[in-house]
KETITI-521740 format. One record per residue: residue in three letters; x, y, z of N, C-alpha, C, O, CB in turn. Coordinates in pm, 1 decimal, m for minus. Atoms other than C-alpha are relative to their C-alpha. Glycine has a CB too. Example, Ala and Ser with C-alpha at 12.3 -4.5 7.8 and 13.67 -1.06 7.14 Angstrom:
NODE  type      n_px      n_py      n_pz     ca_px     ca_py     ca_pz      c_px      c_py      c_pz      o_px      o_py      o_pz     cb_px     cb_py     cb_pz
NODE   ALA      89.0    m119.0       0.0    1230.0    m450.0     780.0      90.0     120.0       0.0     193.6     118.1      66.5     m99.2       2.7     124.6
NODE   SER     m82.0    m119.0      m6.0    1367.0    m106.0     714.0     m77.0     109.0      73.0     m26.1     219.8      89.9      41.4      46.2    m141.5
END
This chain:
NODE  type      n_px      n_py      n_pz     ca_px     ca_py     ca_pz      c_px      c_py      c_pz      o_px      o_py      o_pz     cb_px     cb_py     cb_pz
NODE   UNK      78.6    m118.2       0.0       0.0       0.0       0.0      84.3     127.0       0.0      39.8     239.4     m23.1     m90.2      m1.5     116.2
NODE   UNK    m145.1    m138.3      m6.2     336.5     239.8      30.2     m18.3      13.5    m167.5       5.1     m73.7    m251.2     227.9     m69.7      67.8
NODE   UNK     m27.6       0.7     113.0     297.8     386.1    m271.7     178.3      83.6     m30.6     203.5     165.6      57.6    m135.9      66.8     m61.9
NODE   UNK     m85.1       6.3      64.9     626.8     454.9    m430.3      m5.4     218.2     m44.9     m89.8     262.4    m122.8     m33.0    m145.8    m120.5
NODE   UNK      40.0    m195.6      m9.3     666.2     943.1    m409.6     148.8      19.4    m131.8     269.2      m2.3    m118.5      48.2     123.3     250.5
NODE   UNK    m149.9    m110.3      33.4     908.1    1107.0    m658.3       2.0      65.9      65.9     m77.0      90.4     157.1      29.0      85.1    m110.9
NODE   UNK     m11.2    m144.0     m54.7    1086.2    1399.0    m591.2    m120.5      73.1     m13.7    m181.3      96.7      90.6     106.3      79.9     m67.3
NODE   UNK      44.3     m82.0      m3.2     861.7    1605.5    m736.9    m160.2      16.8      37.6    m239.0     108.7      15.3      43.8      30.7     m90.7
NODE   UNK     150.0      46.0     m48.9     539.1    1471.2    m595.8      m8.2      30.7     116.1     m97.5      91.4     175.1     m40.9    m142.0      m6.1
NODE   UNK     m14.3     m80.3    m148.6     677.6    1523.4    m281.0      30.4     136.9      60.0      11.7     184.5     172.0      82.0     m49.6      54.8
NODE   UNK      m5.3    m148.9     m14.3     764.4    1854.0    m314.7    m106.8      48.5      m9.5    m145.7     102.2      94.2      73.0      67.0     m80.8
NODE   UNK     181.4     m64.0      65.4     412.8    1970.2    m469.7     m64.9      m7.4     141.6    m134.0      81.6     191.2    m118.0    m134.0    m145.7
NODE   UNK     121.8     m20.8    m130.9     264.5    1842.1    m128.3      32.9      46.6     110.3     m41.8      70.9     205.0     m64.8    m116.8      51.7
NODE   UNK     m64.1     m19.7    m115.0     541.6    1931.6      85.7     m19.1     161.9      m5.4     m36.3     220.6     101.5     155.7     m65.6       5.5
NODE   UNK     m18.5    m163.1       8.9     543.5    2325.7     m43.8     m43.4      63.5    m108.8      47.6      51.8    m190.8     134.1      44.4       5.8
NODE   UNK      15.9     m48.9     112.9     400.7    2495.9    m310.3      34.8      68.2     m30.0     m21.0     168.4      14.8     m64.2      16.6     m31.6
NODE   UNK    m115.9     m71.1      91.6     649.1    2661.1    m513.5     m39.9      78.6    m129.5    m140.3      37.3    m187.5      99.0    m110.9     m51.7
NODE   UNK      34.6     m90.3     122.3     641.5    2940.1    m819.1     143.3     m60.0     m67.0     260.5     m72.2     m31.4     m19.1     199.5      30.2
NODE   UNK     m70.7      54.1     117.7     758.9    2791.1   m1144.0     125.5     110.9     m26.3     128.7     232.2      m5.8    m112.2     m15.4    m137.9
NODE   UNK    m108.8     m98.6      63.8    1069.7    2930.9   m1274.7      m2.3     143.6     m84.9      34.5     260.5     m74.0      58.5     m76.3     m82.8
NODE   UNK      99.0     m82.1      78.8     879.0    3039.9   m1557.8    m105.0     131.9      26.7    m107.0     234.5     m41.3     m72.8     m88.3     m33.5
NODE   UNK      58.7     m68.3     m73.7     649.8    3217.1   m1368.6      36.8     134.6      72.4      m2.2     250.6      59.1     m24.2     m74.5      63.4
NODE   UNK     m61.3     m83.3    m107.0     846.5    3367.1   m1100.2      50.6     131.0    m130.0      m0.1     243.2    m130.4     152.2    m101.5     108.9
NODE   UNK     m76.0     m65.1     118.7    1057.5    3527.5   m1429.2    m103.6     121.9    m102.5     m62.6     223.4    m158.8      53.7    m146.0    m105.2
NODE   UNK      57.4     m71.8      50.0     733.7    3657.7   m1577.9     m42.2      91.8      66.2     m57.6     208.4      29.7     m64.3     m43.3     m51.1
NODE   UNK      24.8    m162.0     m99.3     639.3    3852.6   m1283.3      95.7      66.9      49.0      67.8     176.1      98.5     m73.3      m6.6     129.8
NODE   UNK     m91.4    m170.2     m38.2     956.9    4046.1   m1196.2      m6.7      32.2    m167.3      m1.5     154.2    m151.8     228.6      m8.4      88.3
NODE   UNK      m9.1     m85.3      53.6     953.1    4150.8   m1539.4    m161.3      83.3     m49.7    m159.6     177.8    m128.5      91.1     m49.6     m88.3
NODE   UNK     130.1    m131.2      m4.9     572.4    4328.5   m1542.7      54.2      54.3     136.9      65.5     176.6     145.9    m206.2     m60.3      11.3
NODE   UNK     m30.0     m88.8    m119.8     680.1    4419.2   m1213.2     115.8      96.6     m49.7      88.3     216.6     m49.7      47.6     m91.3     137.9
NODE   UNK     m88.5     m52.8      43.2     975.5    4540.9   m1336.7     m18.8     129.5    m137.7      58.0     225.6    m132.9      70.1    m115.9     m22.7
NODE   UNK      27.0     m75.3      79.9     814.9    4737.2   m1681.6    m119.4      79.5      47.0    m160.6     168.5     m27.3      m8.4     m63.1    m110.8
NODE   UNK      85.4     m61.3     m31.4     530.5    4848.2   m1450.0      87.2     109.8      78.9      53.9     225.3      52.2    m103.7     m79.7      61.1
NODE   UNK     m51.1    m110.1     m31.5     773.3    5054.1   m1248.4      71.8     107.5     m77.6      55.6     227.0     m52.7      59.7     m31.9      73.8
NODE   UNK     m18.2     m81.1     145.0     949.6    5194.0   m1573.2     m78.4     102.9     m18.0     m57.4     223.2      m2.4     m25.7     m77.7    m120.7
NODE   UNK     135.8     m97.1      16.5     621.5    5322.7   m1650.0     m27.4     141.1      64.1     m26.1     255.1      17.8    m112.2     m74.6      52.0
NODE   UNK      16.8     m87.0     m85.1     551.9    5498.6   m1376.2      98.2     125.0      41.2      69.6     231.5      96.0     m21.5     m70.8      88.1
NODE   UNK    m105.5     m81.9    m113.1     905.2    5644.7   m1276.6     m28.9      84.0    m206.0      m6.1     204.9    m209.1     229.3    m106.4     110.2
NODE   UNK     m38.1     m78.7     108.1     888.4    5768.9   m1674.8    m135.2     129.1     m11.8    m118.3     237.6     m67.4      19.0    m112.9    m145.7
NODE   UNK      64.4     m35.2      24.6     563.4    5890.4   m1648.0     m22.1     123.2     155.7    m119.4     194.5     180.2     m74.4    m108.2     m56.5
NODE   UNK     m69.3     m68.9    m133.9     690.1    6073.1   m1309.8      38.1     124.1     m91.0     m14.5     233.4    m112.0     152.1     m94.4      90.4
NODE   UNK    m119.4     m83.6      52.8     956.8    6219.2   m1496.4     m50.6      53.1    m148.0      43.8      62.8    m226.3     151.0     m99.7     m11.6
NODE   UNK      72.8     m57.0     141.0     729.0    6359.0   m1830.7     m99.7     137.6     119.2    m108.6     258.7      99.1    m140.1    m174.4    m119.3
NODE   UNK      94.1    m106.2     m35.3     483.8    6531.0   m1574.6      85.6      91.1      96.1      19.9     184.4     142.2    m140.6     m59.2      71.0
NODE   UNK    m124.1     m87.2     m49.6     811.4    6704.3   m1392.4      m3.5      96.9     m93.2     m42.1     210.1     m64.1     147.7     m69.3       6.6
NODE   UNK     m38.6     m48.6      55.4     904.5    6801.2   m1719.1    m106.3     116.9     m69.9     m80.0     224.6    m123.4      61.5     m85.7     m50.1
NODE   UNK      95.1     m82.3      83.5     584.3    6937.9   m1850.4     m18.9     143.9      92.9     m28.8     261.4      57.4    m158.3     m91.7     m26.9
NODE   UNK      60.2    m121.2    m112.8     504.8    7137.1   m1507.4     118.7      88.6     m14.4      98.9     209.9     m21.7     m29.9     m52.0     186.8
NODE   UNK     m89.3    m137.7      59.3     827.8    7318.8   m1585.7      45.1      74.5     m57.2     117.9     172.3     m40.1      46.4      23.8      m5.3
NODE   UNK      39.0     m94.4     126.8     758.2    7407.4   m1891.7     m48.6      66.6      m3.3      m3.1     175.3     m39.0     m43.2     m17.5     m81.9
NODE   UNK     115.4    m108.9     m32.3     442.8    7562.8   m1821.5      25.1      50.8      99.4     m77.4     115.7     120.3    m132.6     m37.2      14.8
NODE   UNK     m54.9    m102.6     m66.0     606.8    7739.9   m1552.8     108.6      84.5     m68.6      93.9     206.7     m70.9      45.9     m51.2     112.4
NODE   UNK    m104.7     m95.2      91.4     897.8    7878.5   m1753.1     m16.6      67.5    m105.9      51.4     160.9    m148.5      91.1     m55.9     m45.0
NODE   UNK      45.9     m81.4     142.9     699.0    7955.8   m2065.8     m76.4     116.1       5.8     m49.8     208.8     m70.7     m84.4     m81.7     m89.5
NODE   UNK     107.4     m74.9       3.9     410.0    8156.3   m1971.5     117.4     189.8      22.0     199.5     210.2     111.5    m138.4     m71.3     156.0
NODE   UNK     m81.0    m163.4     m23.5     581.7    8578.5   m2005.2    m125.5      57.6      52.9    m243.4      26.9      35.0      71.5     103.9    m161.9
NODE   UNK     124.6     m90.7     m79.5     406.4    8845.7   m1782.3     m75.3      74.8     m97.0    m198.1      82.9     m99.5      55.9     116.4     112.3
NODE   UNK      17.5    m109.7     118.3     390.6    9082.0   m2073.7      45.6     m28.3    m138.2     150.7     m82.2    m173.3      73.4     123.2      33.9
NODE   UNK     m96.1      20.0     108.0     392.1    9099.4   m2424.2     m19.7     108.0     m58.5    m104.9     180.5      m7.0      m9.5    m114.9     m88.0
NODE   UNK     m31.0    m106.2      48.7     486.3    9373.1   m2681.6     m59.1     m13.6    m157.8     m13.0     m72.9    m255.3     150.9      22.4      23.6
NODE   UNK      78.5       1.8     166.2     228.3    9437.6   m2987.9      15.1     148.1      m4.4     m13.1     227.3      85.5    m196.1     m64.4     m24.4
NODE   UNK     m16.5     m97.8      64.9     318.6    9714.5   m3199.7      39.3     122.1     137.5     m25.2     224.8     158.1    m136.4      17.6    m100.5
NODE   UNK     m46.4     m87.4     m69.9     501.8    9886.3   m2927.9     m81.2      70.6     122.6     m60.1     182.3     170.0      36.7      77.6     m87.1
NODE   UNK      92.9     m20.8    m116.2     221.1    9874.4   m2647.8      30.7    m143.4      66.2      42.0    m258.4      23.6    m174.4      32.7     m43.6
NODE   UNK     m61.1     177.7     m51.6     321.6    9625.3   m2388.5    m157.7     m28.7      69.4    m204.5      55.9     145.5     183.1     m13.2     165.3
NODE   UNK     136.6      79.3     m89.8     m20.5    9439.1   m2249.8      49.1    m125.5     108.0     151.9    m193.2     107.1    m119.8     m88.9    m130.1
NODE   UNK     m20.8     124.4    m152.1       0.3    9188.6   m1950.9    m113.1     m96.0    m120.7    m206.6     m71.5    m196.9     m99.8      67.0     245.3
NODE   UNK      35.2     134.7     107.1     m54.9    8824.3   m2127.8    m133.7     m72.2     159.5    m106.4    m109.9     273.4     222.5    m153.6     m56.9
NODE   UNK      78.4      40.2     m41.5    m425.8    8725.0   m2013.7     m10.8    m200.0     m56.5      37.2    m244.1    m160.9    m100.1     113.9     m34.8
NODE   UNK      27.2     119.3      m3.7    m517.0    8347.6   m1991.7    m189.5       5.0     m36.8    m283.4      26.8      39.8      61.6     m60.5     154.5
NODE   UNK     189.8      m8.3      84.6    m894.9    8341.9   m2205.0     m47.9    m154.8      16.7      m2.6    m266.5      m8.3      m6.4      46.3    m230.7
NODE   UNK      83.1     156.1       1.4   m1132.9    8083.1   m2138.1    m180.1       2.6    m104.8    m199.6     103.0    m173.2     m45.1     m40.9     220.9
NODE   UNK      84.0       1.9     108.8   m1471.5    8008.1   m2351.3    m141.1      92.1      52.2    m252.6     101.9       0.8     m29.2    m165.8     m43.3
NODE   UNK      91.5    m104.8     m27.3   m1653.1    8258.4   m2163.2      39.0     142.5     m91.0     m36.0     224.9    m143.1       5.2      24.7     164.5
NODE   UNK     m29.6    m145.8      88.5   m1436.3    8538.4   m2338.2      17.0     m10.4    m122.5      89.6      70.7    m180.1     117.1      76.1      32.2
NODE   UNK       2.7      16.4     179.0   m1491.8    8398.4   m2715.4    m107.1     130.0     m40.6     m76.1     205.0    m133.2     m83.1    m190.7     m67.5
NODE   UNK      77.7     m95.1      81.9   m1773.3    8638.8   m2779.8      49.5     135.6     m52.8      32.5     183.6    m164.8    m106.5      28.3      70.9
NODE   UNK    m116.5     m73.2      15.7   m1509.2    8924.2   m2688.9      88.3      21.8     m99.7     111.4     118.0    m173.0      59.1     m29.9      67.8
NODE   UNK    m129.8      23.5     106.5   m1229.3    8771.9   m2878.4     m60.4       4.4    m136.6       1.0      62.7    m226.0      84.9    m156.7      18.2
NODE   UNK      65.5      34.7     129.2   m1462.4    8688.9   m3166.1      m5.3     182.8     m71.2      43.1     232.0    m173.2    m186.4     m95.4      36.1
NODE   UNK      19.6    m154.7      59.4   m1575.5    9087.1   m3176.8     118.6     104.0     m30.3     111.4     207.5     m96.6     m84.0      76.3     101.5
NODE   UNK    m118.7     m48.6      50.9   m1203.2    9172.7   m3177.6       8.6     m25.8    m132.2      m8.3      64.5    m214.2     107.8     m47.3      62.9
NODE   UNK     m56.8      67.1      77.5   m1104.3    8924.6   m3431.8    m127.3     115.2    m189.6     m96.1     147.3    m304.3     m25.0    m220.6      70.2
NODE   UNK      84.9     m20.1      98.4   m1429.9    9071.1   m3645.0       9.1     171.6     m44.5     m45.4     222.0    m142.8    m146.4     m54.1      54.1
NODE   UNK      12.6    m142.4     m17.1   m1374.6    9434.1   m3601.4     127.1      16.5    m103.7     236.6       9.8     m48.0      11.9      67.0     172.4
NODE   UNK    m100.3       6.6      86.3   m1145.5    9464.6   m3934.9      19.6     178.6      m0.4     121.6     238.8     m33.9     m43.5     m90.6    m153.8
NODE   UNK     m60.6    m132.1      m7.3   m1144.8    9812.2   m3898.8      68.6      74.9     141.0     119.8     186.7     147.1    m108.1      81.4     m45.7
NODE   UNK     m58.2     m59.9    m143.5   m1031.4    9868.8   m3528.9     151.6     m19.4     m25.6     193.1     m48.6    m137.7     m56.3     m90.9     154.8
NODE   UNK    m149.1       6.2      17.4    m662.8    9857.2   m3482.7      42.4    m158.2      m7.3     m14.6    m256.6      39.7      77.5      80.0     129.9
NODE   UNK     m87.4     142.6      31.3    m414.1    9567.6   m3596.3       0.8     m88.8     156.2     m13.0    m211.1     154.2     195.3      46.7     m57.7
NODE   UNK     m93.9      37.0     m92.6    m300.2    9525.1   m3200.9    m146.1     m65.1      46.0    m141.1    m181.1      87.0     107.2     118.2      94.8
NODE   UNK     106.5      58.8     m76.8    m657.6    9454.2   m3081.1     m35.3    m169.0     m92.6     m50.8    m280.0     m41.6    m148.9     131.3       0.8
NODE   UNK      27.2     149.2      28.6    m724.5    9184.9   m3385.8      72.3     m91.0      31.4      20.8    m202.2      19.8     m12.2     m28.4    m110.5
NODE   UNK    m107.7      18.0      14.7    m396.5    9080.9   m3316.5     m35.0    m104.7     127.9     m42.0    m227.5     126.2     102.4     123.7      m8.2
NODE   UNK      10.8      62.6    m106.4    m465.5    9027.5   m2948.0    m134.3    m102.6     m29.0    m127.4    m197.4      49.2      m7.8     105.1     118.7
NODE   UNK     151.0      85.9       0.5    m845.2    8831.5   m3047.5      79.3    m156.2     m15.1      75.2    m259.5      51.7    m135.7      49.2    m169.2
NODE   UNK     m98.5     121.3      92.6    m593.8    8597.2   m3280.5      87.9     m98.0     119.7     108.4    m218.2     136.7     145.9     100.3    m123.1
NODE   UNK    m132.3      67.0    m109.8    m345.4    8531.5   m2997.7    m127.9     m64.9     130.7    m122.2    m175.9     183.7     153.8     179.7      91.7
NODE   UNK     139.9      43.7    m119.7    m682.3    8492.4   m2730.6     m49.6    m142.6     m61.3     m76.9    m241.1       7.4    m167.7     136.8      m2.5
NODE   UNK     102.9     158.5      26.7    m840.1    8197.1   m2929.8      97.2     m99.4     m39.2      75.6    m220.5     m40.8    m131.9       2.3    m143.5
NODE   UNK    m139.2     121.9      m3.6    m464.0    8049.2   m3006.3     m36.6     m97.5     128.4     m78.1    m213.2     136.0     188.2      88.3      37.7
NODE   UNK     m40.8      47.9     m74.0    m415.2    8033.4   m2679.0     m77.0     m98.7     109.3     m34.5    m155.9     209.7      52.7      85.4      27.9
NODE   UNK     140.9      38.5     m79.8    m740.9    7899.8   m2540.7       0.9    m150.1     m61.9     m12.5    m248.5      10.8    m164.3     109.7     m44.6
NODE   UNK     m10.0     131.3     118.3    m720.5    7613.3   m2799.8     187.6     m46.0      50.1     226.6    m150.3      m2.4     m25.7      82.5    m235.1
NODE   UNK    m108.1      60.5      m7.6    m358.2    7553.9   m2682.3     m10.2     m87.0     147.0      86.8    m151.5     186.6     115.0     105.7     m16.8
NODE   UNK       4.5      64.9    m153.5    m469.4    7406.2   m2324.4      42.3    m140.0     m11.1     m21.4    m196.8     m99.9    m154.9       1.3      73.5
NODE   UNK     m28.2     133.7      30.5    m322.5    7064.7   m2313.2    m123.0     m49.2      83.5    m162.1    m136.0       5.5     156.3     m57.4      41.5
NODE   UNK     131.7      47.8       1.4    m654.6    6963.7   m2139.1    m140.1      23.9     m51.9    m203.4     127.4     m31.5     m13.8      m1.4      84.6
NODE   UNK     156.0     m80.7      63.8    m988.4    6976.9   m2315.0     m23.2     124.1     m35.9     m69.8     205.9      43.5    m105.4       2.6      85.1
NODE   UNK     m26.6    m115.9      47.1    m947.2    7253.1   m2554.8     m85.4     m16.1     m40.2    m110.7    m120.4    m100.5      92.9      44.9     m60.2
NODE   UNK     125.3     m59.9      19.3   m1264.8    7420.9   m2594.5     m28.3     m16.6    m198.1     m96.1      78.7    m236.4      15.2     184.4      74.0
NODE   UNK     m21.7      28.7     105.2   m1239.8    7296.0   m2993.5    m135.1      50.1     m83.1    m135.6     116.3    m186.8      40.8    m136.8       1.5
NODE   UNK     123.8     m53.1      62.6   m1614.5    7348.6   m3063.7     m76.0      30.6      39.9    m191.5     m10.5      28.7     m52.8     m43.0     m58.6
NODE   UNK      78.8    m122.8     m75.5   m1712.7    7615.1   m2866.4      68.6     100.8    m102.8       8.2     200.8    m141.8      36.1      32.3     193.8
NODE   UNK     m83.8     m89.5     115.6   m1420.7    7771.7   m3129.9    m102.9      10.1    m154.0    m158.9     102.9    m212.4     176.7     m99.1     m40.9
NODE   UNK      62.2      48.2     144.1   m1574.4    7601.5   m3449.0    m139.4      59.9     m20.1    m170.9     103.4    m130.8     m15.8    m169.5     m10.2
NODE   UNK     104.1     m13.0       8.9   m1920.0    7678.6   m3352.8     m35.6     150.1       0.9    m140.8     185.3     m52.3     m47.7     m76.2      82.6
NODE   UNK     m11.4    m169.6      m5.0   m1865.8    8084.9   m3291.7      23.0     m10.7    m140.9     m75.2      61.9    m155.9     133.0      92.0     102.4
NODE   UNK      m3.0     m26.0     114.1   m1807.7    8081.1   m3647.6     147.1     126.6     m14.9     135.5     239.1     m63.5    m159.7      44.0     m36.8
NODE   UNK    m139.7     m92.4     m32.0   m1409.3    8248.1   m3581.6      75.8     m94.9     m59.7     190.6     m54.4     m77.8      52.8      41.0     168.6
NODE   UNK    m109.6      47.0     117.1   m1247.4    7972.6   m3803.9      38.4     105.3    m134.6     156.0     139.9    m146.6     m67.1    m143.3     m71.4
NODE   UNK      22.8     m77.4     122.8   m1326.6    8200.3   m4153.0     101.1     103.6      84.6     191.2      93.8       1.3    m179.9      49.1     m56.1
NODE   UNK     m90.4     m92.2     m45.9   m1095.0    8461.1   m3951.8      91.2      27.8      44.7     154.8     131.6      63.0     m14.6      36.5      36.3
NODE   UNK    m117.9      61.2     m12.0    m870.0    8251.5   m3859.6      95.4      m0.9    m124.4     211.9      34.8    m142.4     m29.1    m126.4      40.7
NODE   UNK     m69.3      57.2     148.8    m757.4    8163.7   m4174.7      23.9      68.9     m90.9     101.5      38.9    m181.6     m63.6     m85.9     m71.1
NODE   UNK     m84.1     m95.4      94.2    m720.3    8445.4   m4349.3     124.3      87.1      23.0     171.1     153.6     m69.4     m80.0      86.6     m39.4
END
């Protein structure tokens, strides 16, 4: 009735063990999951100090310096009546142009067709 154990029969009941195979596949997701992260660390470092170093207090149109406003899709109707006003001065269309750039440059959810739908592409583009 003794039945007759390999090694590895007796191991299986003595301890349950991670395959070689195994063990090998999880340090390396473990291993490309931290990658990830430490890179994706080191991108949002780099971005936040971009957008701290880029933004200037002031800028200089046609020799009038203005303080550089941050426009959101409440001030399109504004920008739009700049951008439309072809007879007011260069510096004001100038500033409408640079207002709906920069509103559309947000790296999150850029107001795209709140732009499109004001009908301020055609004025864009010329």
């Amino acid at each position: 009735m003794v039945a007759t154990m390999t090694a590895e029969d007796r191991l299986s009941q003595y301890k349950k063990t991670v395959t070689q195979s195994d063990g090998h596949r999880r340090r390396v997701e473990t291993q490309l999951q931290i990658r990830k992260t430490k890179k994706d660390e080191q991108l949002a470092k780099r971005r936040a100090a971009v957008t701290q170093t880029k933004e200037p207090e002031e800028t200089t149109i046609s020799g009038v310096t203005r303080p550089v406003k941050n426009y959101n899709p409440v001030d399109l109707p504004h920008l739009l009546s700049l951008i439309t006003n072809v007879t007011g001065p260069i510096a004001d269309i100038l500033e409408g142009v640079q207002g709906i750039r920069r509103m559309l440059s947000v790296a999150n959810s850029p107001p795209v067709e709140e732009v499109v739908n004001s009908g301020a592409l055609p004025f864009l583009a010329e």
